[in-house]
C-alpha angles and dihedrals in degrees: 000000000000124000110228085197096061135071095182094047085044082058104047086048090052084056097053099045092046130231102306092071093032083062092047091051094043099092090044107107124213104227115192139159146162120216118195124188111203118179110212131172094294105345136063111219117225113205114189109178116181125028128329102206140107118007090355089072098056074047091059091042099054088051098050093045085053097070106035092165094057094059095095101057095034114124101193097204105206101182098109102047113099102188133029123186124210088266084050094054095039084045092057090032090063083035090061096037094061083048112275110139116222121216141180147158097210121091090228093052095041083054102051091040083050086054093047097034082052084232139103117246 
């Protein structure tokens, strides 16, 4: 049986049922993402850790819609996301634009936040 939640299981299984099957779950994506909520003095941080994209980023919105009075003190931290797809971006970029501040130590991640914040960073 295969495991949805693993790459590596989703490969090995690849090998065993040969390369027919292998062409037909090329073009399937793996979407994950962590979202972690931290409280802090006057601002709630928002870790997201994986890949926004796809169906994670109607995840992060309905999180984000569910908590309108907070906008304004969100800090999305993007560090640990390796991949953002253009919902994603569109996604972060109304986020900002309602207040939240995005913020991030990788270089991916300072250029994409430079692109939606209008800025160089």
């Amino acid at each position: 049986m295969l495991c949805l939640l693993c790459a590596f299981c989703a490969f090995l299984w690849l090998e065993l049922c040969g390369k027919e099957i292998a062409r037909g779950l090329d073009a399937m994506a793996y979407e994950l993402i962590r979202i972690s909520c931290h409280s802090e003095a006057a601002t709630t941080r928002v870790v997201l850790e994986g890949k926004l994209a796809g169906a994670c980023v109607d995840e992060l919105d309905k999180c984000w819609q569910e908590e309108p009075d907070k906008w304004s003190s969100l800090l999305i931290d993007l560090t640990s996301v390796s991949f953002i797809d253009d919902r994603g971006k569109q996604l972060l970029k109304k986020m900002h634009d309602n207040g939240a501040k995005l913020a991030s130590t990788s270089i991916m991640s300072k250029c994409l936040i430079a692109e939606i914040c209008g800025k160089s960073q």
